[in-house]
N, C-alpha and C positions, 0 to 999 in steps of 0.2 A: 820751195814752199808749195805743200799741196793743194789742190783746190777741190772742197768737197763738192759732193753734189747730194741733190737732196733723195729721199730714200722715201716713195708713192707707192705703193702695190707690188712689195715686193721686188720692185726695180730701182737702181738708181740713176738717178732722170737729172741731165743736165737744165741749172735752173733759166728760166727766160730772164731772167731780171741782171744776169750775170754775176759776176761775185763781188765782194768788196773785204776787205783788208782784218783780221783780229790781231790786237795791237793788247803786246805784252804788256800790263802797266807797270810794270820794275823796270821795261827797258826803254818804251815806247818804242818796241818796233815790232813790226807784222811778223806772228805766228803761223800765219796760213789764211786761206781765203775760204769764205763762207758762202752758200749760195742765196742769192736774192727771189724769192719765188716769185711770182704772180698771183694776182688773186685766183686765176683758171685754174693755178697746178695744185694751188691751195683745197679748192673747189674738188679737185681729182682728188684728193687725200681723204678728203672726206666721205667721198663716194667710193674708193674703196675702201675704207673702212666700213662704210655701212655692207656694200658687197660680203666683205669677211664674217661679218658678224654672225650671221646666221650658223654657216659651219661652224667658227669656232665657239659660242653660245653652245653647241650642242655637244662638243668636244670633253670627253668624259675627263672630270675634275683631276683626277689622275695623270692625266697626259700634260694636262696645262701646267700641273706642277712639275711634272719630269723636266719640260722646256725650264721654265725658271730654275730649277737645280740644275741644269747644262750652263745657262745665262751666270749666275753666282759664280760659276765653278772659271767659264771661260773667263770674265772681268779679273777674278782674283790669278789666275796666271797669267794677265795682261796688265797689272796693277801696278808695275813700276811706268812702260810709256802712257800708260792711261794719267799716273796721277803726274806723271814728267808734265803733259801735256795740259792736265786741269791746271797745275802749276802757272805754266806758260799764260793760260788765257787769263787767271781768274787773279793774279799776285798771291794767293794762298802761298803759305809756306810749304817746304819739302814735305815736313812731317804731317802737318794739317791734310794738305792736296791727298797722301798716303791713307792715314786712318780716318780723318774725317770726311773728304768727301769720294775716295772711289773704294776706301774699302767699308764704309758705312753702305754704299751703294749694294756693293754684293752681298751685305747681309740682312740690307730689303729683301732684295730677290729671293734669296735664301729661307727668310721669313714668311715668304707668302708661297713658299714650292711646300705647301701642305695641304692634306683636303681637312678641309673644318665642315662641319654640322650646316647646313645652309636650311634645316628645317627642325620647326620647335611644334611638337605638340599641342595642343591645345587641349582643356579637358570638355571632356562631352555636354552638352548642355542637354536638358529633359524639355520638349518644346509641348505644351499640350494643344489640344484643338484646338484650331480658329482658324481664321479668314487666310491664313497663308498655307492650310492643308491641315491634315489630321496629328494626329500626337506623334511624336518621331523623338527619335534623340540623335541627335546633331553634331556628327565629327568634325572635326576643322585641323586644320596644319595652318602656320605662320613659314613661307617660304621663302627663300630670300632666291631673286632673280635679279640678271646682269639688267643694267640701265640698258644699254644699246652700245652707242658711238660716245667716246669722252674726250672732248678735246682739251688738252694738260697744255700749261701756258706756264713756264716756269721762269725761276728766278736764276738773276746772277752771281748769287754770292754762293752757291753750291750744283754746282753743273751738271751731278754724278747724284749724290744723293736725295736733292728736292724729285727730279723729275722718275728715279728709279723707286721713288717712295709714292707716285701716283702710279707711275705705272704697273708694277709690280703686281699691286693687290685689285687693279683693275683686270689685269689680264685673270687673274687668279679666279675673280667672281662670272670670267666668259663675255668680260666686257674687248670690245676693239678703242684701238689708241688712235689721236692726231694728235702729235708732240708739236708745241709753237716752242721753240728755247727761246731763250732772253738772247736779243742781238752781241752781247756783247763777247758772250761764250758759249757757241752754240755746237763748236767743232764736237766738245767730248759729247756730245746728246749725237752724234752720228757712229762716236767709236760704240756708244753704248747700242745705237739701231743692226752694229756690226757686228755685236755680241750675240744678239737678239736673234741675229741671222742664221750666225754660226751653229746656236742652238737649237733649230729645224721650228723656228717661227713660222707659223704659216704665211703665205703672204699677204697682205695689206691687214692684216692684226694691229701691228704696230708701225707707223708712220709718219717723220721727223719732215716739216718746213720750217723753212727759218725766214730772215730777210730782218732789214732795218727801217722800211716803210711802215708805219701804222697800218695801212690796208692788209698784213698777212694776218697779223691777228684778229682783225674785225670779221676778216672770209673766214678765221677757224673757229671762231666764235657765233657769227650769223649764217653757218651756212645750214640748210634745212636736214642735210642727214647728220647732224649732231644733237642728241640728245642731253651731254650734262658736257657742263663746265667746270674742270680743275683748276686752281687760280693761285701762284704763290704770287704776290709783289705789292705795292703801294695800295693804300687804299684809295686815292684818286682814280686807277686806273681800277680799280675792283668794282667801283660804283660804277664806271661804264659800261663793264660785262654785264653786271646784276641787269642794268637797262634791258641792257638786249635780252639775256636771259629772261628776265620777267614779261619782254612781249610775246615772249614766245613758251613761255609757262617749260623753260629746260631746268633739269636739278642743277644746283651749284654746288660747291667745294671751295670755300674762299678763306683763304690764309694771307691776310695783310699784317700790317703795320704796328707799332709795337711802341710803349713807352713805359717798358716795366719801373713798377716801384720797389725802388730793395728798400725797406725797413731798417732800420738796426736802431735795437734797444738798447741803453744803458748797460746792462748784463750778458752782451752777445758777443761770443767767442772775435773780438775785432782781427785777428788774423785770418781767420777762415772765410771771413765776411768780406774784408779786403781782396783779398787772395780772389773769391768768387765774386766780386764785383769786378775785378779788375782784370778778368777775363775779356769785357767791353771794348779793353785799351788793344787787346792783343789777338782775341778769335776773328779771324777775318776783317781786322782791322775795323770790329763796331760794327761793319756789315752783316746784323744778322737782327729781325726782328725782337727774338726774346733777351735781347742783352738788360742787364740791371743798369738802364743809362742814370736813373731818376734818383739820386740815393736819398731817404727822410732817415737822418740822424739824429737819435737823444740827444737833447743839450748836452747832458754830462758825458757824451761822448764825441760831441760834433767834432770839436778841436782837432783829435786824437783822429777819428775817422780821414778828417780833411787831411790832415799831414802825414797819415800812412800811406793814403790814397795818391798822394803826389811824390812823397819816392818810389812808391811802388810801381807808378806810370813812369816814371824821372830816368828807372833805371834799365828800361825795357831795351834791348837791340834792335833798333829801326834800321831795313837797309834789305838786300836785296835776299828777297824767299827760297832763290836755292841758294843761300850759302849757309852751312853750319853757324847754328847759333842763333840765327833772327828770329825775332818773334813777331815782328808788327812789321808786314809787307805796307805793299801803297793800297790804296782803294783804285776800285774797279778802272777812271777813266780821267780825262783831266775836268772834265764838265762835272762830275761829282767832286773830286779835292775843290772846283771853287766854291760850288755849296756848301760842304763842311766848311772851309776855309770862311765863307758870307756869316754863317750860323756863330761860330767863336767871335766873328767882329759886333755883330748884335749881340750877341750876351754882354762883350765889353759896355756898347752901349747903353744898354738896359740898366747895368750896374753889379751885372756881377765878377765878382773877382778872377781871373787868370791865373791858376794859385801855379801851374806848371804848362807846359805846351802851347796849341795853338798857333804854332810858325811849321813852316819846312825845312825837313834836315838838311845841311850841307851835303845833297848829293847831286850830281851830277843830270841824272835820269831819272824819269819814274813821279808816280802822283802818290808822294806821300804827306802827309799830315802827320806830325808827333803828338804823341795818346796827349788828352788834354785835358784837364779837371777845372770846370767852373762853380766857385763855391760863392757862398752868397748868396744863393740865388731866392727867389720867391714863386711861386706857382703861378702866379701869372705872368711872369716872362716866357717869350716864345720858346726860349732854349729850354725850356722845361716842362713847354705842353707840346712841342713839337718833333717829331720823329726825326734824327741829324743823320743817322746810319753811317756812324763815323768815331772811330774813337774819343768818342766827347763822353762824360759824366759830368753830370750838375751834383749837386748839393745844396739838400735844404731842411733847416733844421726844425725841431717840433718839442713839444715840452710834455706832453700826456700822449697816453693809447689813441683814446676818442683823437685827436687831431692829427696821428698819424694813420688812422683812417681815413679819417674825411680827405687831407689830404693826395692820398695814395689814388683815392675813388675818383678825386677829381680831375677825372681828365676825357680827353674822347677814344683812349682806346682802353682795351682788357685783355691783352696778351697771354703773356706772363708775369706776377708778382713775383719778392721774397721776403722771406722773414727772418729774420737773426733775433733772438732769442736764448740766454741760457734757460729759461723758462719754459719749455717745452709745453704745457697748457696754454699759457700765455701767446704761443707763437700760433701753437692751433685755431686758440680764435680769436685772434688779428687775421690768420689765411681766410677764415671761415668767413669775413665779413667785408675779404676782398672782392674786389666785381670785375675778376681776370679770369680765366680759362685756366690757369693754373697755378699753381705757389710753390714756389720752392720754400722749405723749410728748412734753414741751415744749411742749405745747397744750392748749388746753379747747374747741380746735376740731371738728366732728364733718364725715365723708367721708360724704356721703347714701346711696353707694353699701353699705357694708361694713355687716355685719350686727349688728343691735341687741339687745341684752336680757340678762337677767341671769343669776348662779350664784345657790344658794340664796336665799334669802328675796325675793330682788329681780326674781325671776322664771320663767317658762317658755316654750319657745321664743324665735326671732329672727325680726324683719322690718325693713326696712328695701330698696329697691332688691327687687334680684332674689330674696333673701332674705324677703320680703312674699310673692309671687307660691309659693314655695312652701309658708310657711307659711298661705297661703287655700286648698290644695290637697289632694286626697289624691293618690297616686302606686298606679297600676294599671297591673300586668304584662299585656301581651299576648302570645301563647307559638302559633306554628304550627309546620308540620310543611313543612321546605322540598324 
């Protein structure tokens, strides 16, 4: 079993804190050992990244992109042990760990190894005399310039993708990196600092500490050479950053929490609906903020909905991620299967129905939960305002447009909606009068291009495509005298 070590200025630096154990959840046994930083080595990551900054800031857009086209290129012929081993940490299945988290990763990289326009014209203004000098006409540029230092704080349900999707288009804009990974998969955020390397990364550009103390992320978050905060995870812990963030007036990037509403009307294609609802039961196991957990079903199709929805969950292959065939691995840890496990026994309470799931399969090993459908349910039960991150769907039914709005609006976050609809005007605005960050329409598909993130609780700012490259930036006016 190997033991990382963490990767500071270009070196890698055995950690003070020593290592402690990544523990496969399909098998429950240690994949390797992680290094434990200290707040000091923490503190050093950040100071050489501010170090770096300055050269690579000035590093002609061309060459930052070369790097990240080496990065892409190396990841994708590393792509069987890279995603062997997101596998290992993360219970993601063979094919998932493969397309969706390490080779989505290299087509971040990939995506942002381009030079884009970082300056917009402005049109002249005609100023005449007065108190701020004589009649002039006044050129101006809109320029977009790197923030400084950004510390990325990423999540555990995608190891590869989440954190190559901050990093990527930060480095792109001449920003310097401090990667915090999520404790519980932090190993591939080093194979990926060794990609990074491979491809003549300068040194302290980019810079991974890990650890399972709360104090490594507080140092990567409070320390005075960091200027913005990237943030994927809970919104509990989002509101702690913003804290610190706001005393110290740093940019944010906060991608939290999630209780999408899927819709379905009376008229909506119920296979396609089903099919992309029931993605929840089986994409990382519910682990993923934009899942359709919340369904509002037309009466006239509640029925229908609820019993497609529970064979569809019913017939899923639960068991372990690298064997041909599974679709629904375990969740992350054993400490998450008993909060999903807590979460299905309060619905029972509450009074919603258990229409399929909510036990553990007859397996030997491993923290899984079988996909679970709670129907019945009402909007003010917990299991229906509250985030599960678990193969759970609720169900709750509605009789008009108007109260499958209100509905849908009524909650504390704005993720992702959807709409099902044969009515294609009709689906436009029900999206149009959601208060989410985005809508799927007749899809649970996402456009990499269009911009990502959430209304209240679920978020601040957007990135995503072009939309990344601005928010790693700040925008500075240039202003002469023509």
């Amino acid at each position: 079993m190997t033991a990382a070590r963490l990767f500071v200025g270009g070196a890698w630096v055995e950690p003070d804190g020593g290592h402690y154990d990544v523990v496969d959840p399909a098998t429950e046994r240690p994949v390797g050992a992680a290094p434990e930083a200290s707040r000091a080595q923490v503190y050093a990551a950040c100071a050489a990244a501010r170090e770096a900054f300055g050269p690579w800031s000035r590093t002609a857009p061309q060459e930052r992109a070369a790097i990240l086209a080496r990065t892409a290129a190396i990841v994708r012929e590393r792509l069987a042990p890279y995603a062997d081993l997101a596998r290992a940490e993360t219970g993601a299945t063979t094919a998932t760990a493969r397309a969706m988290q390490v080779g989505v990763a290299a087509a971040r990289f990939r995506r942002y190894a381009r030079v884009e326009e970082t300056e917009t014209a402005i049109p002249p203004q005609i100023n005449p005399a007065g108190p701020m000098g004589p009649a002039s006409v006044l050129g101006a540029l809109a320029v977009r310039q790197p923030v400084g230092v950004v510390t990325c704080v990423t999540s555990y349900n995608n190891p590869w993708a989440n954190p190559a999707g901050k990093i990527a288009p930060a480095l792109a804009m001449g920003n310097t990196v401090v990667v915090k990974p999520a404790p519980q998969d932090p190993l591939s955020v080093y194979r990926m600092a060794e990609a990074l390397e491979a491809a003549g990364l300068p040194p302290g550009v980019v810079n991974v500490v890990s650890g399972r103390s709360v104090a490594v992320g507080e140092a990567a978050v409070e320390s005075g050479d960091v200027d913005m905060v990237s943030f994927t995870g809970s919104t509990a812990v989002g509101c702690r950053i913003a804290e610190v963030c706001g005393r110290h007036m740093k940019r944010q990037l906060m991608e939290l929490g999630g209780k999408g509403a899927a819709v379905v009307f009376d008229d909506a294609d119920l296979g396609s609906a089903v099919s992309g609802i029931g993605t929840t039961f089986s994409f990382y196991s519910g682990q993923i903020c934009t899942a359709p957990t919340r369904v509002l079903a037309q009466r006239g199709v509640y029925d229908a909905v609820v019993s497609r929805l529970a064979r569809y969950a019913a017939r899923l292959p639960v068991g372990d991620p690298a064997a041909p065939g599974t679709v629904v691995g375990p969740l992350i840890s054993a400490a998450h299967r008993d909060r999903v496990e807590s979460y299905v026994a309060l619905g029972r309470k509450e009074g919603a129905v258990v229409v399929t799931g909510g036990e553990r399969p007859p397996l030997d090993h491993g923290y899984y939960v079988t996909p679970t459908l709670l129907a019945d349910c009402t909007n003010d039960m917990r299991v229906a305002r509250e985030e599960i991150f678990g193969p759970v769907v609720t169900v709750l039914p509605f009789e008009e447009e108007e109260e499958a709005v209100a509905l849908a609006n009524d909650t504390d976050y704005g993720l992702v909606d959807y709409v099902w609809s044969g009515d294609v005007a009709r689906a436009f605005r029900v999206a149009r009068q959601l208060r989410a960050g985005g809508v799927g329409v007749n899809t649970v598909g996402r456009n990499m291009e269009a911009p990502f993130g959430g209304f209240r609780r679920s978020g601040v700012g957007r990135d995503v495509g072009a939309w990344a490259l601005h928010a790693y930036s700040e925008t500075q006016a240039i202003v002469w005298a023509g």
